[in-house]
C-alpha positions as CSV (number, residue, x, y, z in Angstrom):
1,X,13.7,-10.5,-27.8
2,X,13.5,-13.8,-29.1
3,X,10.8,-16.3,-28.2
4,X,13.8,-18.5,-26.6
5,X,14.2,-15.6,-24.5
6,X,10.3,-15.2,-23.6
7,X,10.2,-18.3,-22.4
8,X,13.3,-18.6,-20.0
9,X,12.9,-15.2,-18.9
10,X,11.4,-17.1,-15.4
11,X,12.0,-20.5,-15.9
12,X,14.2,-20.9,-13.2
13,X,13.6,-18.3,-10.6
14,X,16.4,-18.3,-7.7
15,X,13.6,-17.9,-5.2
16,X,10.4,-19.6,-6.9
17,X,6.6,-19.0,-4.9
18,X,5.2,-22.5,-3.8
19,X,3.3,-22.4,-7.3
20,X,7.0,-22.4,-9.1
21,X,7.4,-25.1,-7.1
22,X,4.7,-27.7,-7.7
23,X,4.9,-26.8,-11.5
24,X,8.5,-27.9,-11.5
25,X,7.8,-30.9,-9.2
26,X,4.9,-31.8,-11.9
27,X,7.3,-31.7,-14.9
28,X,8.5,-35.3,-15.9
29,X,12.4,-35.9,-15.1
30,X,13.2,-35.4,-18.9
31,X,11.0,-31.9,-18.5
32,X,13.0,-31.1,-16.2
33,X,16.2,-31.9,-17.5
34,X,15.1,-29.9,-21.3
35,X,14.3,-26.7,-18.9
36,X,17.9,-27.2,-17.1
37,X,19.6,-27.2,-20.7
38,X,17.7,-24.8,-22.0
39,X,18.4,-22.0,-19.3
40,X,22.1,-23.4,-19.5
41,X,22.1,-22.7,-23.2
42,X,20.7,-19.6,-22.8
43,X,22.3,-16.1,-23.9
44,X,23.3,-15.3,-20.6
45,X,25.3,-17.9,-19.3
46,X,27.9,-17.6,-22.4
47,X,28.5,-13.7,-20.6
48,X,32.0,-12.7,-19.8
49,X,32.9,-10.6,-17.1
50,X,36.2,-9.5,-15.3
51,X,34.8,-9.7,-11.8
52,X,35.6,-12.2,-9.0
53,X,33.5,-15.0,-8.0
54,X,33.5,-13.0,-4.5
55,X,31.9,-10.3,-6.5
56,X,29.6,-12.5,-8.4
57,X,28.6,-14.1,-5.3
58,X,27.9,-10.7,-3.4
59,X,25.7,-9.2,-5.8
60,X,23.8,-12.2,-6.4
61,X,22.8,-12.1,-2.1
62,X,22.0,-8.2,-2.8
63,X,19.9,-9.6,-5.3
64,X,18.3,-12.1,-3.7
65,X,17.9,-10.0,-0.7
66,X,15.9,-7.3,-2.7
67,X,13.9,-9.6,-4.2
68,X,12.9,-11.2,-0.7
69,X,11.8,-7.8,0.2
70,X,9.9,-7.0,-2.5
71,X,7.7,-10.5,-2.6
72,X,7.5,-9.7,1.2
């Protein structure tokens, strides 16, 4: 793994703790916008796949739904 990778592995978490939070809201606008680029530029947005944004969609609630229940 790349040090690129280390450091957006949880840049951007879909459900981020109040901590997350208040470390984003205490970045500078232009912070902010190099973090948004960087996780757009990142390995895994380039991914191709043959599923359906209906698919996409589903498995990102399953996901987000497991990860609810496992921060509680």
């Amino acid at each position: 793994m790349s040090d690129a990778d280390d450091k957006l592995a949880h840049v951007l978490p879909p459900m981020p703790t109040a901590a997350e939070t208040a470390a984003w809201e205490a970045m500078t606008r232009e912070e902010q916008l190099a973090t948004l680029r960087a996780e757009l530029d990142h390995p895994d947005c380039q991914r191709k796949t043959a599923l359906t944004l209906d698919e996409i969609r589903d498995r990102g609630r399953l996901a987000a739904e497991q990860l609810r229940k496992r921060r509680g």
